[in-house]
C-alpha positions as CSV (number, residue, x, y, z in Angstrom):
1,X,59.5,-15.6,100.5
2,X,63.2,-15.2,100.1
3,X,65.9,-13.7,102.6
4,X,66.9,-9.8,102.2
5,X,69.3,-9.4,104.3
6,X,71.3,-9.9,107.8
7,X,72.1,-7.2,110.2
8,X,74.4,-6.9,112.7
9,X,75.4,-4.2,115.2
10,X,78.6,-2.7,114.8
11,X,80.2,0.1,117.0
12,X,81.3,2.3,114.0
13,X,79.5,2.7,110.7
14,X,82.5,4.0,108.5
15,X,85.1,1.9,110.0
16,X,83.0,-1.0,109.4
17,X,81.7,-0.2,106.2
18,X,85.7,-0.1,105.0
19,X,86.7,-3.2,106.8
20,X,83.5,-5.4,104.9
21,X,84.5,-3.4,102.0
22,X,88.0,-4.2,101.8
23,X,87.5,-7.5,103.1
24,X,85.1,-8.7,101.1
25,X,84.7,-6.4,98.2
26,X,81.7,-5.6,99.1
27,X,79.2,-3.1,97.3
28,X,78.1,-0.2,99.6
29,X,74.3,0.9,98.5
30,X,73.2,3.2,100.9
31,X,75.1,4.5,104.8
32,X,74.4,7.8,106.9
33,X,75.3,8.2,110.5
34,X,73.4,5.0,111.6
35,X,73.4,2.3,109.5
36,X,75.0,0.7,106.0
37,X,73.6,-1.9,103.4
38,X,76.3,-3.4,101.6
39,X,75.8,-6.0,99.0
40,X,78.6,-9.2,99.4
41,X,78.2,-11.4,96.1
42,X,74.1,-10.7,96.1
43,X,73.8,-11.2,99.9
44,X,72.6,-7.8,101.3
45,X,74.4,-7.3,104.9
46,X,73.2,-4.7,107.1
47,X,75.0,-2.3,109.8
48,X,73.5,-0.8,112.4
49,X,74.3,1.0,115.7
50,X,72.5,-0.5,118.5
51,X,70.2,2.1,119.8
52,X,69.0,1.8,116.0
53,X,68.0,-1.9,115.4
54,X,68.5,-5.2,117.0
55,X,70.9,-7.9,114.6
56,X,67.9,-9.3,112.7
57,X,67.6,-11.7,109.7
58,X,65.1,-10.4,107.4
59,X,62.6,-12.3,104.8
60,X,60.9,-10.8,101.6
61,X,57.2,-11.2,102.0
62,X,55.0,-10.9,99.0
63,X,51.4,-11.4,101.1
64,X,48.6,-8.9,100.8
65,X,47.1,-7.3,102.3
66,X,50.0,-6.4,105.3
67,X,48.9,-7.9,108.4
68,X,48.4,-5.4,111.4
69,X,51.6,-4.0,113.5
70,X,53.1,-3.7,110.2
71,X,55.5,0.1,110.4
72,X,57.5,1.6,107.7
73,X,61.2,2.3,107.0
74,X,62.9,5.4,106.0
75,X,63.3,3.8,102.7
76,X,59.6,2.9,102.6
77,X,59.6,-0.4,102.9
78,X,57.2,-1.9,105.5
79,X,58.1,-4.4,108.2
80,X,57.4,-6.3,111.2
81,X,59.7,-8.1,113.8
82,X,58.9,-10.9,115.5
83,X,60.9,-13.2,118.0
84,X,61.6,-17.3,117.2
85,X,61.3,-19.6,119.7
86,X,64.6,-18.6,121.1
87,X,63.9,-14.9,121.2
88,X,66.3,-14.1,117.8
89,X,64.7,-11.3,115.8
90,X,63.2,-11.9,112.6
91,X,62.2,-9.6,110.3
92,X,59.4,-9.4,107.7
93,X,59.7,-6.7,105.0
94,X,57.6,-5.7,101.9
95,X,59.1,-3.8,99.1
């Protein structure tokens, strides 16, 4: 298991998307109207408009077979979120 990414929700993709750029020279791999993934120095961070995704921290899993619940991306990745004990959002995610 090793961390993917982080998302956060932000109010505006492209002005987001420029300010991580600028501010961090950060590599943008994919954005359409409702989300980003930028790469910062190997550290994927996601943006996402609310009504899209909850912020999240997301782990590689390598386990097989999926367990059940498990629903796929647009990118087709699978995943699953679950909740800690303090109700943050955790996501698992097989490539």
């Amino acid at each position: 298991m090793s961390l993917d990414h982080i998302a956060i929700n932000v109010t505006d993709i492209n002005k987001s998307v420029a300010w991580y750029v600028k501010e961090f020279d950060a590599v943008l791999e994919y954005q359409d109207e409702t989300w980003a993934m930028l790469d910062i120095d190997g550290t994927k961070l996601a943006l996402t408009l609310e009504h899209q995704h909850k912020p999240h921290i997301a782990f590689k899993q390598y386990s097989v077979p999926l367990p059940e619940g498990v629903k796929m991306h647009r990118d087709g990745s699978r995943y699953i979120y679950i909740n800690d004990p303090d109700g943050n959002v955790i996501e698992k995610i097989w490539w």
